[in-house]
C-alpha positions in Angstrom: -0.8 -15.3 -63.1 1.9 -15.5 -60.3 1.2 -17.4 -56.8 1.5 -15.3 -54.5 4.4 -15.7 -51.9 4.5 -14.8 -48.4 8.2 -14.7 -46.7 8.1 -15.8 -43.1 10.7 -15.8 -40.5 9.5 -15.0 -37.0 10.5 -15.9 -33.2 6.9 -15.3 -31.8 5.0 -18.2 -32.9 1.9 -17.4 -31.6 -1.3 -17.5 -33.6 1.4 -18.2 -36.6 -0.3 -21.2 -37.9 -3.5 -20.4 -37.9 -2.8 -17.4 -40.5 -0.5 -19.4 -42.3 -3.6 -22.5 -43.3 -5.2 -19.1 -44.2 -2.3 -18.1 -46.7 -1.5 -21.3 -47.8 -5.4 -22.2 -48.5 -5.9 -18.8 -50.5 -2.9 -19.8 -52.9 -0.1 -18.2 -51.1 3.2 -19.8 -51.3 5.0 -20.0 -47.9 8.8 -19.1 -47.5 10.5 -19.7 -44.2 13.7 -19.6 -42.3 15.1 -22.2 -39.9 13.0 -22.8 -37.3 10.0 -21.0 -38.6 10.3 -23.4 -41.8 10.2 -26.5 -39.4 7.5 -25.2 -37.1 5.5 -25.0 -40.1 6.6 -28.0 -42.0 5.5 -30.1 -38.7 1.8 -28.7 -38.8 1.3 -29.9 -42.1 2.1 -27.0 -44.4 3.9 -26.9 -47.1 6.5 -23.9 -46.9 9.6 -23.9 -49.3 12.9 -23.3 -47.1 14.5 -19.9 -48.3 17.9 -21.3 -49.9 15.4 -23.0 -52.5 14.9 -19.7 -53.6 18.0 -18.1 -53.2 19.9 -21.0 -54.7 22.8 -20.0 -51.6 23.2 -22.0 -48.1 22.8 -20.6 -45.1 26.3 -19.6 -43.5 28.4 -17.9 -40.7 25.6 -19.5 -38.1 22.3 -18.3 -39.8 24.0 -14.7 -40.2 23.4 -14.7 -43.8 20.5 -16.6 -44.9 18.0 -13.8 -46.3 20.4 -11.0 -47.0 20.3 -12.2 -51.0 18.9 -10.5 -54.2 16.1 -13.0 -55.0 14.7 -12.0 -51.7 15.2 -8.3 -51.7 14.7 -7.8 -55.3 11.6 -9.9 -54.8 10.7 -7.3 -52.1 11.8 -4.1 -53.5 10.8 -4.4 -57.2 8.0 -1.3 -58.2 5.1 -3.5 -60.2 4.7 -0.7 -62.4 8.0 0.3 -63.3 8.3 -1.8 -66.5 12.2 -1.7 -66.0 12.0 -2.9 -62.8 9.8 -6.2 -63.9 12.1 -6.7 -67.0 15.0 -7.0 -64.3 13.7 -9.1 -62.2 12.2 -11.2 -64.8 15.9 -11.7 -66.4 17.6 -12.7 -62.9 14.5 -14.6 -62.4 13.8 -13.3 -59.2 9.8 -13.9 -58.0 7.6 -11.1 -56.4 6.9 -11.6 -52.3 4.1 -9.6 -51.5 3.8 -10.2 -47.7 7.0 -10.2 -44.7 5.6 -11.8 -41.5 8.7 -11.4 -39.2 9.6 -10.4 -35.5 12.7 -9.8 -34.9 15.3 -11.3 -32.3 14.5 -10.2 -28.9 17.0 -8.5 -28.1 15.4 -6.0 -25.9 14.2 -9.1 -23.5 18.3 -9.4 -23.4 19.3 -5.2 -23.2 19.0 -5.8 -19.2 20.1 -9.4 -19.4 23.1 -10.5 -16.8 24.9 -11.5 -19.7 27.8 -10.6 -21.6 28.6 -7.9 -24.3 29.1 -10.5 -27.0 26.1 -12.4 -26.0 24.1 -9.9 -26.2 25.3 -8.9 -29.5 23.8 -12.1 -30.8 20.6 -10.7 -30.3 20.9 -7.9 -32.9 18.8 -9.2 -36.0 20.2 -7.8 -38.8 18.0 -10.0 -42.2 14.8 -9.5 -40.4 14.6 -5.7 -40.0 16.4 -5.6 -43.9 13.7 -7.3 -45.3 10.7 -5.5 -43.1 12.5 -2.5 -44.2 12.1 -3.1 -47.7 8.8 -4.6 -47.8 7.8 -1.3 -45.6 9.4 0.7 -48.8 7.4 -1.0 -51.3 3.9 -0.9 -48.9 2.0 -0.1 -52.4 2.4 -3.6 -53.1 3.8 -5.8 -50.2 2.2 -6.2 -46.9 4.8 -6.1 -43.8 3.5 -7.8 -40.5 6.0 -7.3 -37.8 2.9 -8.1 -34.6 1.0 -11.1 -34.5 -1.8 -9.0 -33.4 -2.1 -8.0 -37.0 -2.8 -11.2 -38.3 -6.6 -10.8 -37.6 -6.7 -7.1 -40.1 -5.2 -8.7 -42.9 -7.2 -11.9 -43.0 -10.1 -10.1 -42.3 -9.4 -7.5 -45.6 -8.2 -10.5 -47.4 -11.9 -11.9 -46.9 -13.4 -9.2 -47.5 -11.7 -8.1 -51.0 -8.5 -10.7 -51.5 -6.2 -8.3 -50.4 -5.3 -5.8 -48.0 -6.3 -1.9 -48.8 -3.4 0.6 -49.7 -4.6 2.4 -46.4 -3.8 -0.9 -43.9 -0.1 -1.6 -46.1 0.8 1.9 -45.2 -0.1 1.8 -41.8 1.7 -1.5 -41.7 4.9 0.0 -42.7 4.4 3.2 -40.7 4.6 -0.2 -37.7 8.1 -1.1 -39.7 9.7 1.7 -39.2 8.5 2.3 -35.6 9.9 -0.9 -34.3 13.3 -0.8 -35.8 13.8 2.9 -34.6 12.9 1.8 -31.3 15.3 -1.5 -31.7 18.1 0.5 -33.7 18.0 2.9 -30.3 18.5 0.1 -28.1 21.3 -1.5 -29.9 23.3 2.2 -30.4 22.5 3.2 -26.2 24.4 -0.8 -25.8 27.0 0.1 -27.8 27.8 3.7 -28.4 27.4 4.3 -24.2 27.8 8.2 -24.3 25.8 10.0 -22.2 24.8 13.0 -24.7 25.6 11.0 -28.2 24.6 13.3 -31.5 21.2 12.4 -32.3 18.9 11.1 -29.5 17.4 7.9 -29.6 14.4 6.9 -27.7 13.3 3.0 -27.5 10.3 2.9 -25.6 7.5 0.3 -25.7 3.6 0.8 -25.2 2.3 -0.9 -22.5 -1.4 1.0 -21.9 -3.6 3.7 -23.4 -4.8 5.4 -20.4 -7.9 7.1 -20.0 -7.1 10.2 -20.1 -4.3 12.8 -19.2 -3.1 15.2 -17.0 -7.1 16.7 -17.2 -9.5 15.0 -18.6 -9.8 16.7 -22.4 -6.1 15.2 -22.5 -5.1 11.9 -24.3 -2.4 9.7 -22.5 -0.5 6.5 -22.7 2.0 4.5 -21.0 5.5 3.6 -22.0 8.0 1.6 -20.7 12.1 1.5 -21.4 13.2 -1.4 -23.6 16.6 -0.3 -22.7 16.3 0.1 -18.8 14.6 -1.2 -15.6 13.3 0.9 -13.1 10.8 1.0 -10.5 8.0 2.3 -12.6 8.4 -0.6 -15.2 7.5 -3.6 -13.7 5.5 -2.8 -10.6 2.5 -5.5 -10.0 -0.6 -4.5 -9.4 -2.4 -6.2 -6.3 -5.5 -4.5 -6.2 -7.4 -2.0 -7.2 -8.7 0.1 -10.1 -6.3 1.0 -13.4 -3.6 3.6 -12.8 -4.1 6.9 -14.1 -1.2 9.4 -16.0 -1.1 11.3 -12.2 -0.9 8.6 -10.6 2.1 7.1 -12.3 3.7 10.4 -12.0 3.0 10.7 -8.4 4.3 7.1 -7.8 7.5 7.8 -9.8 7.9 10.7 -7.3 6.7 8.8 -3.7 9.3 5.9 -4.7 12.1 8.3 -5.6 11.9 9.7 -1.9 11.9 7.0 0.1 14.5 5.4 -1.7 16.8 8.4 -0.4 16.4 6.3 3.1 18.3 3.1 2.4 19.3 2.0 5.8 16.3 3.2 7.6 12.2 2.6 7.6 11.0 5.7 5.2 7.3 6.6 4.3 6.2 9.7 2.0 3.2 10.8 1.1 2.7 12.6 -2.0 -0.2 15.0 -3.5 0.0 16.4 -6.7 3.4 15.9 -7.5 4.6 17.2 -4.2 5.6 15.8 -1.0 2.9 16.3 1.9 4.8 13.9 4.3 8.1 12.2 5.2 8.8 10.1 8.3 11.3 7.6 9.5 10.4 5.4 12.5 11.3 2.0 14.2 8.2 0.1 13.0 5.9 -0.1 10.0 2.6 1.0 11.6 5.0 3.7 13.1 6.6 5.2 10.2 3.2 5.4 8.8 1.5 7.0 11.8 4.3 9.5 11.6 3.6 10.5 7.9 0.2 11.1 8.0 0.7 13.1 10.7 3.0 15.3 9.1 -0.4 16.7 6.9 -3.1 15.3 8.0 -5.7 17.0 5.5 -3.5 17.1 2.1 -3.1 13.5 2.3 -6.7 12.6 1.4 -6.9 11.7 -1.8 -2.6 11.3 -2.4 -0.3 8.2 -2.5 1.6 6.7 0.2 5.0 4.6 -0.7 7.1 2.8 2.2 10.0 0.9 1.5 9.4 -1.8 3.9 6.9 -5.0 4.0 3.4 -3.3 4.7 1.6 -5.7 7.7 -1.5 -6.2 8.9 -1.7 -2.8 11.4 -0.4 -0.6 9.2 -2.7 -1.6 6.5 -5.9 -1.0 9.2 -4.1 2.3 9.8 -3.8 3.4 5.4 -7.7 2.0 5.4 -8.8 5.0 8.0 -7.9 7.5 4.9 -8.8 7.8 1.4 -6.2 6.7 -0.7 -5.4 6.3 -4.4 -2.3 4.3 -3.8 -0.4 2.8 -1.6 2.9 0.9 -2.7 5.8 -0.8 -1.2 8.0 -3.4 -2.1 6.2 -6.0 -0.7 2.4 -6.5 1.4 1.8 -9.5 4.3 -1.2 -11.5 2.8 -3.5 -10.4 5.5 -2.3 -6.3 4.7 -3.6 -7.6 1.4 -7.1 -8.4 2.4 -7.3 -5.5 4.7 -6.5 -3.2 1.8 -8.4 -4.8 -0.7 -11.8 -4.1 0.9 -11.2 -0.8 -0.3 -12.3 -1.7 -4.1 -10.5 1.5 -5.8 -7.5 1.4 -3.8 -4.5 0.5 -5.9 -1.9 -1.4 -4.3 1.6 -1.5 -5.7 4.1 -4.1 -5.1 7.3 -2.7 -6.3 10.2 -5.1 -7.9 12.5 -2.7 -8.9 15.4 0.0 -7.3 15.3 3.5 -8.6 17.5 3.5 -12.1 17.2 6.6 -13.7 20.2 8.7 -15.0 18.7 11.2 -17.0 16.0 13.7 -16.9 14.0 14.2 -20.2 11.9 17.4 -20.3 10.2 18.2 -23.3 10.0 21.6 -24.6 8.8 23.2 -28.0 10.5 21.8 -30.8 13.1 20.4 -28.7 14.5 18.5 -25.8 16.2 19.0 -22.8 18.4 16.3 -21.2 20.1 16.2 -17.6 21.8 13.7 -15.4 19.4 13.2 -12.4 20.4 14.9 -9.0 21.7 11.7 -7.0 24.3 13.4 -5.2 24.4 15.4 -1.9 27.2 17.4 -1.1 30.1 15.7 1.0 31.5 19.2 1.5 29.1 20.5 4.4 30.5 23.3 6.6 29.3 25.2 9.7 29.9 28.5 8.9 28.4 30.4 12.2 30.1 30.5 15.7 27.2 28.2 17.2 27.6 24.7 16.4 24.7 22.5 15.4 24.1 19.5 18.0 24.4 15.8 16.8 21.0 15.8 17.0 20.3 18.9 14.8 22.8 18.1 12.3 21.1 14.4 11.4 17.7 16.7 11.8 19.5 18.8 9.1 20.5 16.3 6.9 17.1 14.6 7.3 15.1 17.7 6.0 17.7 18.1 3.3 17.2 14.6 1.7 13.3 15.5 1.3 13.7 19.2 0.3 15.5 17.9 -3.3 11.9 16.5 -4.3 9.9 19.6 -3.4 9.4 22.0 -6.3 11.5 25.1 -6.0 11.7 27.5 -4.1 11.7 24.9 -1.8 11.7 24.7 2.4 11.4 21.9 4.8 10.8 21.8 8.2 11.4 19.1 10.2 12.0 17.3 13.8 14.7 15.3 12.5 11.8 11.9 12.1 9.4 13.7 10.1 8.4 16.6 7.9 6.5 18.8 9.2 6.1 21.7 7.0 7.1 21.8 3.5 6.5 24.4 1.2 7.6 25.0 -2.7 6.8 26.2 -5.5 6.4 29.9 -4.3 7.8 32.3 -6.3 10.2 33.7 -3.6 11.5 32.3 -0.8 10.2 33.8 2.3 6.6 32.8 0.6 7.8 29.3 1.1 10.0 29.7 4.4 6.8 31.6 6.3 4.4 28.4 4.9 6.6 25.8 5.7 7.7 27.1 9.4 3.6 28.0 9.9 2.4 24.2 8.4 4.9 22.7 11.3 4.0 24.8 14.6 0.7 24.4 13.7 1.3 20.3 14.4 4.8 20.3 16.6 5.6 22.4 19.3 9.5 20.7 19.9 12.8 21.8 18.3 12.2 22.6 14.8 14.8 22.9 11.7 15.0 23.8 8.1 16.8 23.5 4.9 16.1 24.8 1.4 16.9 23.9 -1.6 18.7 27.3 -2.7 20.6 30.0 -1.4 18.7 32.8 0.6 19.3 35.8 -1.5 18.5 38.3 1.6 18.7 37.8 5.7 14.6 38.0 5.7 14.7 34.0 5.9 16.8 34.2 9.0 15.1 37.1 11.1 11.8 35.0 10.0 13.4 32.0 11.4 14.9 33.6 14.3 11.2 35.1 15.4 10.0 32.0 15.1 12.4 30.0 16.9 13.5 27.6 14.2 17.3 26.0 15.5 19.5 24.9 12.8 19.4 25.8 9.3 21.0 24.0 6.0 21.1 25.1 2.8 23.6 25.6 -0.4 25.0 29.0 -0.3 26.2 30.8 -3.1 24.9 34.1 -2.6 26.5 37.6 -3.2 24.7 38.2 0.3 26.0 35.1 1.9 27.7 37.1 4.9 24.1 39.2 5.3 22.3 35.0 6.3 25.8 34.4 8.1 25.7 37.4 10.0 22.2 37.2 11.2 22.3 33.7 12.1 25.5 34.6 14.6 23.2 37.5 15.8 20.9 34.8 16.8 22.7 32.1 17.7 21.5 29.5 15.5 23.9 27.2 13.3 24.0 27.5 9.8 25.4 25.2 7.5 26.4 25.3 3.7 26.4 22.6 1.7 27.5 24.0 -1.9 25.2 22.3 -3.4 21.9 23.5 -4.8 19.1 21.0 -5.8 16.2 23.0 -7.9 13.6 21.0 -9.0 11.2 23.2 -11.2 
């Protein structure tokens, strides 16, 4: 009977030679590739380099070392097809009945400050051929592409001297997952269109969380192989593990106060929705300001600021329940302040906000959008009253948060804070009557508002008008444009048009 042969070529060493003595001391043959073969040539073994069995050099700089007959025909060949055996018997090719190989990391390089050409380097081409065809032929060859799997096939192996049908298949199912991911990454590098044919995902597993949107849902967590982002490589300071809300609410939180670059921004967020925005001077401060903005919805949300989080304003997040509160970096003693609250997570943020495109799932389909990162640079007062300086930054304040709020969407604000938001009404004046009521009920100073959409009627303004909002923003686009025009010259309060919508549903 044949020794068996197991074909080896991996750039993840670990736990390698532990399961290799295993092979090698259960009569397995070991083939190996450059360093692989001289990692485990060092530890004693005894692996046969793979031009022995090729009978052809390496060349072109290890490009072509695998990509040879007497390994693929070793791979591919059906045991019970007798013309297959008689084939392989004549070119004297031998049977490999297990692929251990990872493949070049070339997502660790997708992001990488390097060049195109460097990074093309990175693109394995004989390691996902011969996981490929091993993968083909899982009724009788075993592919291990995770080292993590080295523990189930020793095990079976114990157990019975070789793996079941059921673990090869899974095994191969793993083939094909990871070189659809890593194909995906090389073709987004390469082909760079923005809507290409087919469309690739490459995304990588980090967690199984424990549960979903509600409870009787299953959930996990993925992360870009081909993109950075704020939500991929967060660190965790404290607390309990994040939940499928949570990191939805956190993708959310960031997004807004990244819309405040130049200036100290804090939001609060509940449920996927903004409860409170604030700018202010100092940390404790901009906080202060955005808890104020809804002081009950806040219990229980997420709180992001995109400045250092000190010792003061840490005291000031431990006076609420909180799930989370992230920012892109905490003082050491905000960090024992906040850790005294055993659940709370706390997010240190590495990343800037990267997306480009919105993915939304629907049945039997997908539907794909560049994000809304723009705000319109054509804004015109289109009533005989003039907005003040200060009511036109108040303005384009209230605009920057009413983008996030789920349409129909309204924002009220001082110019510092919001103080009533309301969305996700199913007309407008549902959301304009909330929003206006949320921020009298807390602020008895100048108020404004902006929305996210055209008003379709004048009800918005007379609303406004009785209760003595000053300054309005909002897209136009209307056939009743000149009704909301009109009113607002009736009552003497500026309107501007931005030409710009920004629905979020």
């Amino acid at each position: 009977m044949a020794k068996k042969r197991a074909l080896i070529s991996v750039s993840d060493k670990s736990g390698l030679l532990d399961f290799a003595k295993f092979l090698e001391a259960n009569g397995y043959e070991l083939i190996s590739t450059g360093g692989t073969f001289k990692h485990l040539n060092e530890a004693g073994l005894n692996p046969v380099q793979i031009d022995e069995v090729t009978n052809f050099p390496e060349m072109l700089d290890g490009r072509v070392k695998t990509l040879h007959p007497k390994v693929h025909g070793g791979l591919l060949a059906v045991r019970a097809n007798e013309e297959h055996m008689k084939t392989v018997q004549d070119h004297e090719i031998g049977l490999i009945d297990m692929v251990i190989v990872n493949l070049y990391p070339f997502f660790a390089h997708a992001n990488a400050d390097i060049s195109l050409d460097e990074k093309v380097e990175f693109i394995d081409i004989g390691g996902p051929s011969m996981l490929r065809s091993g993968a083909k032929n899982y009724q009788s060859v075993t592919v291990i592409t995770n080292v993590e799997d080295y523990a189930l096939v020793q095990k079976e192996m114990v157990e019975s001297g070789n793996t079941t049908l059921e673990t090869r298949k899974k095994l191969a199912g793993k083939v094909f997952n990871l070189t659809s991911a890593y194909d995906a990454a090389i073709s987004k590098m390469l082909l760079e269109e923005e809507y290409p044919q087919y469309l690739n995902a490459s995304y990588q597993k980090v967690s199984d969380l424990r549960y979903g949107e509600n409870p009787h849902q299953t959930a996990a967590y993925y992360v870009s192989t081909t993109e950075n982002g704020a939500m991929k490589d967060f660190e965790i300071l404290g607390g309990k593990e994040l939940s499928f809300n949570n990191l939805r609410d956190m993708d959310l939180c960031w997004k807004v106060v990244n819309e405040f670059k130049d200036e100290m921004a804090c939001c609060a967020v509940k449920h996927s929705t903004p409860c409170g925005v604030a700018n202010g001077t100092t940390a404790v401060e901009t906080y202060k300001k955005t808890f104020e903005c809804d002081p009950v919805s806040i219990f229980g949300g997420i709180i992001g600021m995109n400045f250092k989080v000190d010792a003061a304003t840490a005291e000031e997040l431990n006076q609420t329940f909180l799930e989370i509160a992230m920012a892109p970096d905490f003082d050491e003693d905000a960090l024992e302040i906040l850790r005294k609250k055993k659940n709370l997570r706390i997010i240190k943020i590495k990343n800037p906000v990267s997306d480009a495109q919105t993915w939304v799932k629907i049945d039997g389909g997908m539907l794909v959008q560049d994000n809304d990162n723009q705000f319109s640079t054509d804004i015109k007062t289109v009533t005989q009253t003039k907005p003040t300086e200060a009511q036109q930054k108040a303005l384009l304040f209230a605009q920057r948060v009413v983008k996030y709020v789920k349409s129909n969407a309204i924002v009220v604000s001082n110019g510092v804070q919001a103080l009533g938001i309301g969305g996700g009404q199913v007309n407008r004046i549902w959301a304009t009557q909330h929003a206006v009521e949320r921020a009298k009920e807390k602020f008895s100073g100048d108020l404004v508002l902006a929305s996210d959409a055209f008003f379709p009627f004048r009800d918005v303004v007379d609303f406004c008008a009785k209760e003595g909002i000053k300054a309005i923003i909002q897209p136009g686009g209307s056939m009743r444009d000149e009704d909301s025009i009109k009113a607002a010259d009736e009552y003497e309060i500026p309107m501007l048009l931005t030409g710009m919508r920004h629905f979020l549903h």
